[in-house]
N, C-alpha and C positions, 0 to 999 in steps of 0.2 A: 486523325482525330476520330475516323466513323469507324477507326477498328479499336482504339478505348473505349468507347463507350460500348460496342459491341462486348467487349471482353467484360466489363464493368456487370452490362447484364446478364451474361452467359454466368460469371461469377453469382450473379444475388439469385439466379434459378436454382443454382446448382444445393444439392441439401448440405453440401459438406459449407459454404458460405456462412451461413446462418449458426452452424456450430462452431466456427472457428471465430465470429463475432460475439459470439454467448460463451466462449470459453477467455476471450481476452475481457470480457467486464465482468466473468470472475476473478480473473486472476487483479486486475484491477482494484475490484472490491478487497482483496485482499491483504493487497499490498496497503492499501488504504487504513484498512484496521490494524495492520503488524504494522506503520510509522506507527498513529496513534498509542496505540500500546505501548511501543517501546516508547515515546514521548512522554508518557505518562508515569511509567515505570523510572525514565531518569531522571524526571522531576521527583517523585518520590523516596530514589535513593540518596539526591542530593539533600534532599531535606533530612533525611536520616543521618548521613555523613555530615551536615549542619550541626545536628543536637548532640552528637559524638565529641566530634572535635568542642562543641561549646562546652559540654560537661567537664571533658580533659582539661581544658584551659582553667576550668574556675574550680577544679581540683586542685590541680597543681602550687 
């Protein structure tokens, strides 16, 4: 156990730590915003594909 936490801290010294933690809550943040987006985007197409098919049906 007193050579995890040894490693634990030797890791949070070290500079490369700190960017490999600042580089995964980018890519987090990201991932974040492309669901959103695309959640967004399929709600928007379905509703488009909604008004399509309803117009075809009350044409026809």
């Amino acid at each position: 156990m007193k050579n995890f936490a040894e490693g634990i801290v030797k890791f949070l010294q070290e500079e490369d730590g700190p960017t490999a933690v600042e580089y995964a809550v980018m890519l987090a943040l990201i991932v974040v915003v492309c669901i959103g987006t695309v959640g967004t985007l399929g709600t928007n197409a379905e509703a488009r594909f909604k008004d399509v098919a309803d117009s075809m049906a009350a044409g026809s």
